[in-house]
C-alpha positions as CSV (number, residue, x, y, z in Angstrom):
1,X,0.8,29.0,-10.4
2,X,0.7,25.4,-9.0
3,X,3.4,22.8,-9.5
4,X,2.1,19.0,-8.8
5,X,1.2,15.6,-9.7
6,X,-1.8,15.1,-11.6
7,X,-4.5,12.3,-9.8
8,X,-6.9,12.0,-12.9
9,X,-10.1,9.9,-11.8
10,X,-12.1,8.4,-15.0
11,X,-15.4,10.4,-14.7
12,X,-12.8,13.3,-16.3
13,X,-12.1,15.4,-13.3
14,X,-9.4,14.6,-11.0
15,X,-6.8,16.8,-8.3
16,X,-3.1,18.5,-8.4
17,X,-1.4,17.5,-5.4
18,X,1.2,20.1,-5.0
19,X,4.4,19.8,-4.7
20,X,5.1,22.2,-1.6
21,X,2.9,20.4,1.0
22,X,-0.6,22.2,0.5
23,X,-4.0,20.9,0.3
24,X,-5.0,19.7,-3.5
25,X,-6.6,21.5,-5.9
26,X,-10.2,19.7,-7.2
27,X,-9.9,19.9,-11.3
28,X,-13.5,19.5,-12.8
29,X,-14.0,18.2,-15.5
30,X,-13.3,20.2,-19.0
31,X,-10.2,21.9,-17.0
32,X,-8.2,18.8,-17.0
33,X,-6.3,19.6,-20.3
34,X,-4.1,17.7,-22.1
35,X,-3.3,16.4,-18.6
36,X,-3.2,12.3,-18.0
37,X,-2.8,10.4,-14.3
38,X,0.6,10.8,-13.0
39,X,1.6,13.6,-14.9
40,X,3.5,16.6,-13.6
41,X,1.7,19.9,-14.4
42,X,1.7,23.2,-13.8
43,X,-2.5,24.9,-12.6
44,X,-3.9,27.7,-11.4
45,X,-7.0,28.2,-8.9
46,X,-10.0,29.7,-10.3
47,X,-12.6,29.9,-7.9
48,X,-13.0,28.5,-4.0
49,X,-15.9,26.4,-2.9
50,X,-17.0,25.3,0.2
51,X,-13.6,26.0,2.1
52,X,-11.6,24.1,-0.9
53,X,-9.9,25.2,-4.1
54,X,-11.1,24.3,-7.7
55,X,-8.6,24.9,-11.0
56,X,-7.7,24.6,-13.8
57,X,-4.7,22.8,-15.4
58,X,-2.6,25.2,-17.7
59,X,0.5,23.1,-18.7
60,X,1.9,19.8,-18.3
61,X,6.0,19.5,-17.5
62,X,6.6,15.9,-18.0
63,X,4.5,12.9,-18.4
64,X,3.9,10.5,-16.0
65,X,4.7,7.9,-18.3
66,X,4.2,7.5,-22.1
67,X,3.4,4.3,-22.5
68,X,0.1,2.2,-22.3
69,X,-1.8,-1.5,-23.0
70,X,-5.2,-1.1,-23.9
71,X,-7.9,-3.4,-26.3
72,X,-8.7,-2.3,-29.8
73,X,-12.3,-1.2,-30.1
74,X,-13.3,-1.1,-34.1
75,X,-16.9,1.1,-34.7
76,X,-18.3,2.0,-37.9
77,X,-14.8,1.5,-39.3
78,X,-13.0,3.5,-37.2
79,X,-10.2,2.3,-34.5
80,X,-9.2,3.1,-31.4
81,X,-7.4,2.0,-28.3
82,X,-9.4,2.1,-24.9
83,X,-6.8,1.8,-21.9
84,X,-6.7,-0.4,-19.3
85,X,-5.9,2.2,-16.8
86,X,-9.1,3.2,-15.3
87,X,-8.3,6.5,-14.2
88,X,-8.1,7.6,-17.8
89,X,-11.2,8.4,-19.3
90,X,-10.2,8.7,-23.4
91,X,-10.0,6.3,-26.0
92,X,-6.6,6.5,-28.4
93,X,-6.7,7.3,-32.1
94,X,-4.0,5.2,-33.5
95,X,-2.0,6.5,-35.8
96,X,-0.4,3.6,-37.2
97,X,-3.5,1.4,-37.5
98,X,-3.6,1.0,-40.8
99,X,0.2,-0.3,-40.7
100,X,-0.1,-2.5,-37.7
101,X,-4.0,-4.6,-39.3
102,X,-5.6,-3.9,-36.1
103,X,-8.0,-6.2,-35.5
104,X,-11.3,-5.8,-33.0
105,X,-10.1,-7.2,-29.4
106,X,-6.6,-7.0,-29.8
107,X,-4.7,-5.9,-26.6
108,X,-2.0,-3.6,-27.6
109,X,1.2,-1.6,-26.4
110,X,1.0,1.5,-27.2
111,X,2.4,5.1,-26.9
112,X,1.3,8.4,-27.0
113,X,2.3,10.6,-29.9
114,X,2.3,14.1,-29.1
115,X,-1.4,15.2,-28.2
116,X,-2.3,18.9,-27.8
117,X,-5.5,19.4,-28.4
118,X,-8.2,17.8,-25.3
119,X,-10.7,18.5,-28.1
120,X,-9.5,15.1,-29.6
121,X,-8.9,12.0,-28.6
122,X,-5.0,11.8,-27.9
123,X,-3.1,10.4,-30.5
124,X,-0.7,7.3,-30.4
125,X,1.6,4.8,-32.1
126,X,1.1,0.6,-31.8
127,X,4.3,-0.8,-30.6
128,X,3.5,-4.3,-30.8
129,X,0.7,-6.6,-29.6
130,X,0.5,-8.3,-26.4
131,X,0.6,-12.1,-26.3
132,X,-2.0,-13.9,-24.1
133,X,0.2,-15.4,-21.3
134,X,1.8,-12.2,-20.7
135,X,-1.3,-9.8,-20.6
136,X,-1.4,-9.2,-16.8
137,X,2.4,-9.1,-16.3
138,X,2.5,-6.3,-19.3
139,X,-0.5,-4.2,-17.9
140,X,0.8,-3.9,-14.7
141,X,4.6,-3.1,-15.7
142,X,3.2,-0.5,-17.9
143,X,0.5,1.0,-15.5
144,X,2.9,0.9,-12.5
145,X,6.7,1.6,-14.7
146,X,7.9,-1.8,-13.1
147,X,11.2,-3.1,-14.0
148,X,12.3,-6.8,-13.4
149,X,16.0,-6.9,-14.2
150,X,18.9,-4.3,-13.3
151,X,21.0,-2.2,-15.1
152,X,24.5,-4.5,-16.2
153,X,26.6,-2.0,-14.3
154,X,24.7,-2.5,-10.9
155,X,25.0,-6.0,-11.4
156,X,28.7,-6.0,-12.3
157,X,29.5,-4.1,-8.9
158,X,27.7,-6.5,-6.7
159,X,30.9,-8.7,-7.3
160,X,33.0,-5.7,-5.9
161,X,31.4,-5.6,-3.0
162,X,33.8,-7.2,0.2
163,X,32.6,-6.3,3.8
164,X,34.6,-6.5,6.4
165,X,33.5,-7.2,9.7
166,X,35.1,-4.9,12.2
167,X,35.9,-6.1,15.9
168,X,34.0,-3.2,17.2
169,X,31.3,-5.0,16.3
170,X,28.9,-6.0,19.2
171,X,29.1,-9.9,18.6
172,X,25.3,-11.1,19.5
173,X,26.3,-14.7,18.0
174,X,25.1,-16.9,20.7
175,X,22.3,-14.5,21.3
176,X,19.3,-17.0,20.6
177,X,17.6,-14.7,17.9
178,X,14.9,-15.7,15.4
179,X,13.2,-14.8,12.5
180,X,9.2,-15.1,11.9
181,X,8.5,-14.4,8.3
182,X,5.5,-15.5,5.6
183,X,6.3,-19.1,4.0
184,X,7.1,-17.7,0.7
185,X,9.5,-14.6,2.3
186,X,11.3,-13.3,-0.4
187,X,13.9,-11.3,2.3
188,X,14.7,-11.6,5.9
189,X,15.2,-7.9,7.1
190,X,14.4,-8.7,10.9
191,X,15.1,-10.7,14.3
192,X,14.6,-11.0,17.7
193,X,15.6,-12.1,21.0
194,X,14.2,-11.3,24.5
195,X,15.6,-11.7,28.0
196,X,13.4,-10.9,31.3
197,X,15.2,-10.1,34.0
198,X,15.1,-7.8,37.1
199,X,11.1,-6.8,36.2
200,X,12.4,-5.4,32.7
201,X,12.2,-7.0,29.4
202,X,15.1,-6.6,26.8
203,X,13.8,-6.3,23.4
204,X,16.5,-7.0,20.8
205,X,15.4,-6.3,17.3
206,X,18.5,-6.8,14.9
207,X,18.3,-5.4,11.1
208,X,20.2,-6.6,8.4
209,X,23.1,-3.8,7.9
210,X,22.4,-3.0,4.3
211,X,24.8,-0.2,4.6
212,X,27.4,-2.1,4.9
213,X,27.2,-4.0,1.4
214,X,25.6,-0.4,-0.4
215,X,27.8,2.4,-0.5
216,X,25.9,5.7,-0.7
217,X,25.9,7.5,-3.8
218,X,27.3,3.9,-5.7
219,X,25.3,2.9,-8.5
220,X,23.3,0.0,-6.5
221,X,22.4,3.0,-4.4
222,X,21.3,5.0,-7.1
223,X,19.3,2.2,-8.6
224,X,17.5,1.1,-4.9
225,X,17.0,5.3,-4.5
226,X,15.2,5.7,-8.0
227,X,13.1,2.5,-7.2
228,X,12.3,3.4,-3.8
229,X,10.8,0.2,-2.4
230,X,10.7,-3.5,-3.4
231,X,7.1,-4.4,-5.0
232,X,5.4,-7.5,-4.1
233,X,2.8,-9.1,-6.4
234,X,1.0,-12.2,-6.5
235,X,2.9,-12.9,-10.1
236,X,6.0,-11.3,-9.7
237,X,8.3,-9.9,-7.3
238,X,10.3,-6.9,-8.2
239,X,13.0,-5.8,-6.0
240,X,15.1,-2.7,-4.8
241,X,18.5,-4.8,-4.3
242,X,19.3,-7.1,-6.9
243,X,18.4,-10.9,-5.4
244,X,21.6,-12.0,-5.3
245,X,22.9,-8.9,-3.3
246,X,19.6,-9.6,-1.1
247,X,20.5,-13.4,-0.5
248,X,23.7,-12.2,1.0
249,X,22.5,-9.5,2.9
250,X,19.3,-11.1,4.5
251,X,19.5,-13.0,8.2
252,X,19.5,-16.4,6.6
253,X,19.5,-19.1,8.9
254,X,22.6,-20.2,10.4
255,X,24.8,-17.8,9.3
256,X,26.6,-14.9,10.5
257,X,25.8,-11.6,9.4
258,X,26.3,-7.8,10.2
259,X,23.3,-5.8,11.8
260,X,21.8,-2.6,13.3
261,X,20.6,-3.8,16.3
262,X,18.3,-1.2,18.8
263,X,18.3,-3.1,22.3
264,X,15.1,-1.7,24.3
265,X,14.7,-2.0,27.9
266,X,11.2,-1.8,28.5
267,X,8.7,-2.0,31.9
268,X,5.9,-4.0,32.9
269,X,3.4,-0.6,31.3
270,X,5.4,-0.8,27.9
271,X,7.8,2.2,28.5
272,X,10.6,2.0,27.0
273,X,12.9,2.9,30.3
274,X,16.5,3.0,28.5
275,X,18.2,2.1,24.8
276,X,21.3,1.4,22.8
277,X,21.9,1.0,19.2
278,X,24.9,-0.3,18.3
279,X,26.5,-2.3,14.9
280,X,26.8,-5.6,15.8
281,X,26.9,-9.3,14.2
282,X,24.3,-12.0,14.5
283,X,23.5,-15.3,13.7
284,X,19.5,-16.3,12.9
285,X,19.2,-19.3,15.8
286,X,15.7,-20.2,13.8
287,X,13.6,-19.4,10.8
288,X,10.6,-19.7,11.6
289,X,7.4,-19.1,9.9
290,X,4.3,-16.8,10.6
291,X,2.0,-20.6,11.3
292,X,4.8,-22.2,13.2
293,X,5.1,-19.0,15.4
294,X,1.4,-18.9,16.3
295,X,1.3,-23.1,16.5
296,X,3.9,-22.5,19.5
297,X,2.6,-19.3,21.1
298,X,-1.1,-21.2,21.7
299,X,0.5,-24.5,22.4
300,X,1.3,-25.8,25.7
301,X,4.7,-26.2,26.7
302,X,6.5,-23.4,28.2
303,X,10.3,-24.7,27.4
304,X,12.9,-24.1,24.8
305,X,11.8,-21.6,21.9
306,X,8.2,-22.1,22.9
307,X,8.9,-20.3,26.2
308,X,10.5,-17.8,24.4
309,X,7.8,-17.4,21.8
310,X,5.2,-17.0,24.7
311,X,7.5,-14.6,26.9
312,X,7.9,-12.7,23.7
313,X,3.3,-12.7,23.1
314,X,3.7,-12.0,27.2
315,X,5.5,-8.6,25.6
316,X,3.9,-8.0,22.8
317,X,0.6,-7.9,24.7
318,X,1.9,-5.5,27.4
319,X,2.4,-3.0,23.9
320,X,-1.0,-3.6,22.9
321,X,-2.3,-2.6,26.0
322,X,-0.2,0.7,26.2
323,X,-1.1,1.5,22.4
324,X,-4.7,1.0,23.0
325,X,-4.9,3.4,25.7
326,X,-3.4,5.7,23.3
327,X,-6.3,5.4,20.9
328,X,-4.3,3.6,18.3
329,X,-6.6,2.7,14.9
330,X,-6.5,-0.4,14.0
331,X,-9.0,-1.0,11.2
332,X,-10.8,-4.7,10.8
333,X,-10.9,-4.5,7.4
334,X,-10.5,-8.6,4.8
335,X,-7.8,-9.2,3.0
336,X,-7.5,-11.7,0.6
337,X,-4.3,-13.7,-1.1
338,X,-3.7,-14.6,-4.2
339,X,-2.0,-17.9,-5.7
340,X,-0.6,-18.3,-8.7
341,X,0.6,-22.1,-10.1
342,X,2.2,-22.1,-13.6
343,X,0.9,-19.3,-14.9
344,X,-2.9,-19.2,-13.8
345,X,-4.8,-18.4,-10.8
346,X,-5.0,-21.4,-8.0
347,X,-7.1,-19.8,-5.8
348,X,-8.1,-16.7,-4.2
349,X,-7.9,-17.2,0.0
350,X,-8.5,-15.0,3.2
351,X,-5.8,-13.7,4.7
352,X,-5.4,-15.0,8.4
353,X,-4.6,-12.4,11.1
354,X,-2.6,-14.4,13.9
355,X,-1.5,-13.6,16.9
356,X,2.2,-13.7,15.5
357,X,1.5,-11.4,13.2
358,X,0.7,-8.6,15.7
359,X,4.1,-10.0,18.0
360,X,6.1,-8.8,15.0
361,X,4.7,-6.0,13.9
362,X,4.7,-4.7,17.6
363,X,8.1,-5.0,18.2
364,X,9.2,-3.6,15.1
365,X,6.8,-0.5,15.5
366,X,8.4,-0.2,19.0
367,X,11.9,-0.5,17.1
368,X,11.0,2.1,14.8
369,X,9.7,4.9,17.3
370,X,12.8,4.2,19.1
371,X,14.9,5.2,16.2
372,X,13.0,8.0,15.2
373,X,13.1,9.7,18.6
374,X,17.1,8.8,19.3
375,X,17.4,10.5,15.3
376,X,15.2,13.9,16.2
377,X,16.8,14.1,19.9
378,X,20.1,14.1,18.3
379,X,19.8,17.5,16.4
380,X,21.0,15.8,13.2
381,X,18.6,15.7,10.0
382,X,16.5,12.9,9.5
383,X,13.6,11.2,7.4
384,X,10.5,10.2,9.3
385,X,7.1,8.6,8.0
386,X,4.6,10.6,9.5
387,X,0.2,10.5,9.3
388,X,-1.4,13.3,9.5
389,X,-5.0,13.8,11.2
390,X,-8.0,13.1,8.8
391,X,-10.1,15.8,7.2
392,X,-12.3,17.7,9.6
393,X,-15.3,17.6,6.9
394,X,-14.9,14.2,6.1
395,X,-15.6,13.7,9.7
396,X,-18.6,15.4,9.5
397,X,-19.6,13.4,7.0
398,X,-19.1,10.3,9.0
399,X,-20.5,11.2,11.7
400,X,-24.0,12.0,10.0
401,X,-24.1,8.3,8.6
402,X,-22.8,6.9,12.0
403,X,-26.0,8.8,13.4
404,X,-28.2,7.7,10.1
405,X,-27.2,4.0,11.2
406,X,-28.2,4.6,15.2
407,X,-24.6,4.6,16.5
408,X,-22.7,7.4,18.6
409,X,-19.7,9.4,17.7
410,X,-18.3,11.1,20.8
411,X,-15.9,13.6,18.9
412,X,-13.2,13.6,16.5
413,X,-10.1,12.9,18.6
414,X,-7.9,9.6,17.9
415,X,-9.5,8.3,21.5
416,X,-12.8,8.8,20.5
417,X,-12.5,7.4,17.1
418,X,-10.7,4.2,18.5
419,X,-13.5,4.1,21.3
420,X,-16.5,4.3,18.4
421,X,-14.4,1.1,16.5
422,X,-14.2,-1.0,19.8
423,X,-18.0,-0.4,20.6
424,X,-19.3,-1.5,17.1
425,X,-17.2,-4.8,16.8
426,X,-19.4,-7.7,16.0
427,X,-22.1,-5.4,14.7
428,X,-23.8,-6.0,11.2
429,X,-22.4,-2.5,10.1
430,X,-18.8,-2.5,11.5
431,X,-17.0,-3.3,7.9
432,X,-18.8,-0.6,6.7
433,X,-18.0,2.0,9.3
434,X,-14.2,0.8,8.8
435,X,-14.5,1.5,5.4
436,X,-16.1,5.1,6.2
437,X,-14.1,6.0,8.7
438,X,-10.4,4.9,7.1
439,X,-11.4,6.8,4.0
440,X,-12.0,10.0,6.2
441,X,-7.7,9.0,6.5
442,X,-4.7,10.6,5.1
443,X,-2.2,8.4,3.6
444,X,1.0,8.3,6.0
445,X,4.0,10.0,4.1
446,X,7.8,10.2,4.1
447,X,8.8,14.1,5.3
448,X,12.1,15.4,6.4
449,X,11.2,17.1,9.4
450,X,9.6,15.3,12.5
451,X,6.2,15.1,12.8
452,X,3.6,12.4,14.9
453,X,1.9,9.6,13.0
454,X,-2.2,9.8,14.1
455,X,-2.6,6.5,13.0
456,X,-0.3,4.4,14.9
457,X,-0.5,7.3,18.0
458,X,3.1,7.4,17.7
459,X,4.4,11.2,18.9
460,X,7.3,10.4,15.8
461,X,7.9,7.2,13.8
462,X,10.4,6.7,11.3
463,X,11.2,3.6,9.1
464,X,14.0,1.5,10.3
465,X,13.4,-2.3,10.2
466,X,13.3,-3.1,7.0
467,X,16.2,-1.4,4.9
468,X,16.1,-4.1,2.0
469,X,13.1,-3.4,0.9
470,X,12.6,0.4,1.9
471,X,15.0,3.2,0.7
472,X,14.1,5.2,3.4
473,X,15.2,2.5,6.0
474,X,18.4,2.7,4.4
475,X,18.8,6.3,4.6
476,X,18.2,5.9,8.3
477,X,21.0,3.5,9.0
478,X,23.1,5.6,7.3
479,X,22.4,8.5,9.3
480,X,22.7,6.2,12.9
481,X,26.0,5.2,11.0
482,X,26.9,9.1,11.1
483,X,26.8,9.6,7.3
484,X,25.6,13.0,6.2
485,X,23.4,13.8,4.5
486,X,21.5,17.3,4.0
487,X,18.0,18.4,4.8
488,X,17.4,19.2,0.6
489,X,18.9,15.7,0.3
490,X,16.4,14.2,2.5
491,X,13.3,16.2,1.4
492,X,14.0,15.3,-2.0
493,X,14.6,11.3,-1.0
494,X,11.0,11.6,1.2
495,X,9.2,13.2,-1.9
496,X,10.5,10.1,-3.9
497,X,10.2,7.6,-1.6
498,X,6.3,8.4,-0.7
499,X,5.6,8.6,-4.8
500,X,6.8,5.3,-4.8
501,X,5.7,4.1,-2.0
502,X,2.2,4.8,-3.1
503,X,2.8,4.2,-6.3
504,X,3.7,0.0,-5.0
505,X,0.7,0.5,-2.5
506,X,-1.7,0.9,-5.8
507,X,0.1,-1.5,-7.6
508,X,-0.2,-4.7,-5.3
509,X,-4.1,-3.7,-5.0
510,X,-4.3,-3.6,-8.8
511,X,-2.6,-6.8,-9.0
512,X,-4.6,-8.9,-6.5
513,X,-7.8,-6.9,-7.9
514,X,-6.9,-8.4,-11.1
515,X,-6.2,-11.9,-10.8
516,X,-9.1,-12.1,-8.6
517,X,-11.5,-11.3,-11.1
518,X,-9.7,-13.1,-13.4
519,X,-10.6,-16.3,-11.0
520,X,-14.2,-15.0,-10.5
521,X,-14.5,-14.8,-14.6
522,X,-13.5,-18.3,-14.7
523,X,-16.9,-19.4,-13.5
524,X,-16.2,-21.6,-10.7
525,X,-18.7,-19.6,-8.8
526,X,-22.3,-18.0,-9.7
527,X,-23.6,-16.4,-7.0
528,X,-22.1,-13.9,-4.2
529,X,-23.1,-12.3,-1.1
530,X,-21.9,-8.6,-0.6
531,X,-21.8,-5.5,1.1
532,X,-22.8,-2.3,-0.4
533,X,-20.7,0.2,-0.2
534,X,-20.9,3.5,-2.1
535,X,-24.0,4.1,-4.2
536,X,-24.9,6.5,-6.9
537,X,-27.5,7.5,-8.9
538,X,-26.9,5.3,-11.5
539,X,-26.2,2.2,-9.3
540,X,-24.3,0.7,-6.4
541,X,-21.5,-0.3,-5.5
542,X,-21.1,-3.9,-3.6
543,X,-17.8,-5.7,-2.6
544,X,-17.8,-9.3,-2.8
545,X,-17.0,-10.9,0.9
546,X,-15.4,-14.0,-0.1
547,X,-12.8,-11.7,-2.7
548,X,-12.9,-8.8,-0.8
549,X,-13.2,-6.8,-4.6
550,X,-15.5,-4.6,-5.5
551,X,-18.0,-4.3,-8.2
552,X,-21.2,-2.3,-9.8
553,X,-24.9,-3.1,-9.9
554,X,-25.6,-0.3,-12.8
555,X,-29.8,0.8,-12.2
556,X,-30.5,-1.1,-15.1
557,X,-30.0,-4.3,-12.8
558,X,-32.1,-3.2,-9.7
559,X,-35.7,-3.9,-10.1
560,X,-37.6,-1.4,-12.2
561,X,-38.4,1.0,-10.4
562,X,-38.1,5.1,-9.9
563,X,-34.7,5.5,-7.7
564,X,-33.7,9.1,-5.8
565,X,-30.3,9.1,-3.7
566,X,-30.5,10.4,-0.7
567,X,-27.5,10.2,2.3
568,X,-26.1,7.0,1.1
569,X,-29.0,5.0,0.4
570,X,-30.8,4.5,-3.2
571,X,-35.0,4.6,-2.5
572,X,-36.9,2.9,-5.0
573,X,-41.2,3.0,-4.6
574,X,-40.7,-0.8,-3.3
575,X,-37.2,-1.2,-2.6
576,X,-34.1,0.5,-0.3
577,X,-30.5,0.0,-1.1
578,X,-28.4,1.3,1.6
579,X,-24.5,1.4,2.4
580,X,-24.1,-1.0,4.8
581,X,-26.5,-3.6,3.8
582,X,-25.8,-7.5,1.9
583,X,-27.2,-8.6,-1.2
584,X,-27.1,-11.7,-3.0
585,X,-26.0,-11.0,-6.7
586,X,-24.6,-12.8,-9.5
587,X,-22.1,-11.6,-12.2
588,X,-23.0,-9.8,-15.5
589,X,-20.1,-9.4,-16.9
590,X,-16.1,-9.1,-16.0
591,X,-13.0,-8.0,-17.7
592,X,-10.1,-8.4,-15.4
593,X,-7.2,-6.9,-17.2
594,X,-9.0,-3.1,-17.1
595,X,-11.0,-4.1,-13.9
596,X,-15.0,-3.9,-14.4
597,X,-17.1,-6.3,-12.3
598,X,-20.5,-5.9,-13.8
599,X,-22.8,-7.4,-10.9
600,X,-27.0,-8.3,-11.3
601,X,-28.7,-8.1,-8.3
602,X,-30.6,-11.4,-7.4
603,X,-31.8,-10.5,-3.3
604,X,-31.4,-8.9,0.0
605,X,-29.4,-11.1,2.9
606,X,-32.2,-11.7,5.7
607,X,-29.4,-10.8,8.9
């Protein structure tokens, strides 16, 4: 038998992901059980096709959660719940309907009431209905278990906390170090400085010591452990640390404050030639912010922080260069953010990829190898974020359609792959093939014993630089700082802290997903241009450029015509719908809070 989490897709079929490390288990439909996303079950394997395990759910140990918001749907007199969640495929049977005058439409919090039987619809019990200006906030606490406010105990020891600042401290006070962060930076986990001397740079990147205000094993820590990361949405913000205890800890401007501080000595290719990491206190010189960075990097005086900025873009090029040769990935792929004024969706804009951007997340990448290799060359145990290769078959897969298109895949190795991304930038299909190729990917994982991450061509990576919003980060200063802790310890802390780091991944795409189609619902807008990309037989899939979301084009809104799927394309007697290609289209219909874009197709984009 099979431990693991249940993924549950809403076509009824889904995958255990087992506990111990080895590939997942496909579920098909009609084995799933009493089984619901998240949950933790217990499976066995039945029967093995093409290389890969099928099974069959047999019991499940603990829910992934119990509750749920869904809309009341009322047909021929009888009532049920349909979720929100759309990786579960039932409708509810309310128990207390009758009680609670549930009305058609209704959005409703609701628990499940001890279902065992998948030959009926799972029953459930109304807690209480869900006002209008909190619908979005609700579904995505319940979907995602998020908690806003901390337990009174947590908060009540923040008071306690006094750190002292020993004299062994490296003092880097009159250090000129900076901080580049968004505009609306919620924490400030990271500076830097740089000196150039004697044909070497000297990277400093100093971390806010969280350690020193969170004891491990104190009831903050416990709280920050069982949360695992903080969660940023475009409503709410819901931290590991307690704001308060963040305020103090984070490299505010102007004032002092203890750091973790790894000081790289690095050569004109990149290497990193000799390091130190040492405890130390700084004091942020400058906040500065992601635009302001980028205004002074391209402008043209070459004095002052501006010299700095550009000696710093002088260095982070040189990294570039070196990761590049490595075959790093780097995927071109939109992103979009979202803005919320009192309440209600202000717009919905691109998300600008500067040159400042890359200068930061360089030098902490650099950082974080750094740490990881000083961690696995010391002998002690550790926690590193590793990324393992993508699927051989899904590979395959790719490299049929890269053919199908007229482009050239010269193997499977991280080189090659980067090589193919470089030569189709600027083509018609490259957002496509970005898509194709980062879902042949693996998601990149927390793991206790060292391992390379593919993506970032990193031969070990750890997470270090930002320990206010990552537990694992924590962890790792701890462990620098000497503090034990045991490999079970740390297995059980990377299990944990990759469910929720996941679990935060899905919910900031939910979020943004959702108040963007709440925007596009609003009408502002009639008509889209978009890329397909998935098709079926019963339709298309097309993401919207200007949103970056995703929606469906069911076969009752293509022209009317016979349609056979074949390799990624849907062939009609007059017309071709192929992944890759843009449509003009128009919206049917939308409901944001569960996450259905209904799309009518209106043309094909002449490129």
């Amino acid at each position: 038998m099979i431990k693991g989490r249940f993924d549950g897709k809403f076509s009824g079929y889904g995958f255990v992901i087992p506990e111990d490390g080895t590939p997942d288990i496909f579920i098909p439909p009609g084995s799933t059980g009493i089984a619901l996303d998240g949950d933790l079950v217990l499976a066995i394997k039945t029967k093995k096709r093409k290389g890969k395990w099928e099974g069959k759910i047999i019991k499940v140990l603990k829910r992934g959660r119990e509750r749920f918001v869904g809309r009341v749907v009322v047909e021929d007199n009888i009532i049920f719940i349909e979720p929100f969640d759309k990786d579960i495929p039932y409708f509810f049977y309310p128990l207390n309907a009758r009680e609670k005058k549930l009305k058609q439409g209704e959005v409703v919090l609701f628990e499940i009431a001890g279902w065992t039987n998948p030959k009926y619809s799972p029953p459930c019990r109304v807690i209480r209905r869900v006002r209008k200006r909190e619908l979005e906030k609700t579904v995505l606490e319940e979907e995602f278990s998020l908690k806003k406010g901390f337990p009174e105990k947590v908060l009540k020891s923040i008071e306690k906390i006094n750190v002292v600042i020993r004299k062994d401290r490296e003092d880097w006070r009159k250090q000129f170090a900076i901080t580049i962060d968004p505009e609306d930076a919620k924490d400030f986990d990271d500076a830097i400085a740089l000196e150039k001397k004697r044909g070497y740079y000297y990277l400093y990147v100093h971390i806010a010591d969280v350690s020193a205000f969170v004891e491990k094993g104190s009831s903050i820590d416990r709280e920050a452990e069982k949360r695992g990361c903080t969660v940023y949405l475009p409503n709410e913000t819901y931290f590991m640390l307690p704001a308060e205890l963040t305020k103090r800890i984070s490299l505010l401007e102007g004032e002092d404050k203890p750091v973790m501080s790894v000081v790289m000595k690095i050569d004109a290719d990149g290497e990193v030639r000799d390091y130190w990491i040492k405890q130390g206190i700084m004091r942020n010189a400058k906040r500065l912010t992601y635009k302001e960075a980028e205004k002074m990097i391209k402008g043209k005086g070459k004095r002052g922080i501006q010299g700095r900025l550009k000696t710093m873009m002088e260095l982070a090029d040189v990294i570039s260069s070196k990761k590049a040769r490595l075959g790093r990935l780097d995927f071109k792929l939109p992103e979009v953010k979202v803005v919320i004024e009192n309440g209600e969706v202000a717009g919905v804009f691109p998300v600008e990829r500067l040159n400042s951007h890359r200068l930061v997340e360089e030098f902490m990448v650099l950082a974080n190898e750094t740490v990881a290799s000083h961690i696995m060359n010391s002998g002690k145990p550790g926690i590193y974020r590793i990324h393992e290769e993508p699927d051989i078959e899904k590979l395959y897969d790719f490299a049929r359609f890269v053919r199908e298109l007229g482009f050239k895949l010269d193997g499977f190795s991280r080189e090659n792959l980067y090589a193919f991304l470089k030569s189709v930038e600027g083509e018609p299909f490259e957002k496509v093939l970005n898509y194709e190729l980062l879902r042949c990917m693996k998601r990149a994982r927390y793991v206790a014993v060292p391992q390379p991450h593919f993506g970032l061509a990193s031969e070990i990576y750890t997470h270090f630089t930002s320990p206010i919003r990552r537990y694992p980060d924590l962890v790792v200063h701890r462990i620098l700082k000497g503090i034990e802790y045991s490999q079970d310890e740390l297995t059980a802390i990377a299990d944990h802290s990759t469910e929720m780091d996941w679990k935060a991944q899905e919910a900031e795409r939910r979020a943004v997903e959702m108040f963007t189609l709440k925007f596009i619902g609003s009408g502002k807008e009639d008509r889209f241009i978009g890329l397909i990309t998935g098709v079926l037989a019963g339709g298309i899939f097309v993401e919207l450029e200007e949103f970056v979301v995703s929606g469906f084009i069911p076969i009752s809104l293509l022209p009317d015509e016979d349609y056979l799927l074949k390799e990624k394309a849907l062939i009609g007697d007059k017309h071709r719908f192929r992944v890759g290609e843009r449509l003009l289209v128009s919206v049917e219909s939308v409901d944001h809070l569960s996450g259905h874009l209904t799309l009518r197709y209106l043309g094909k984009v002449r490129e």
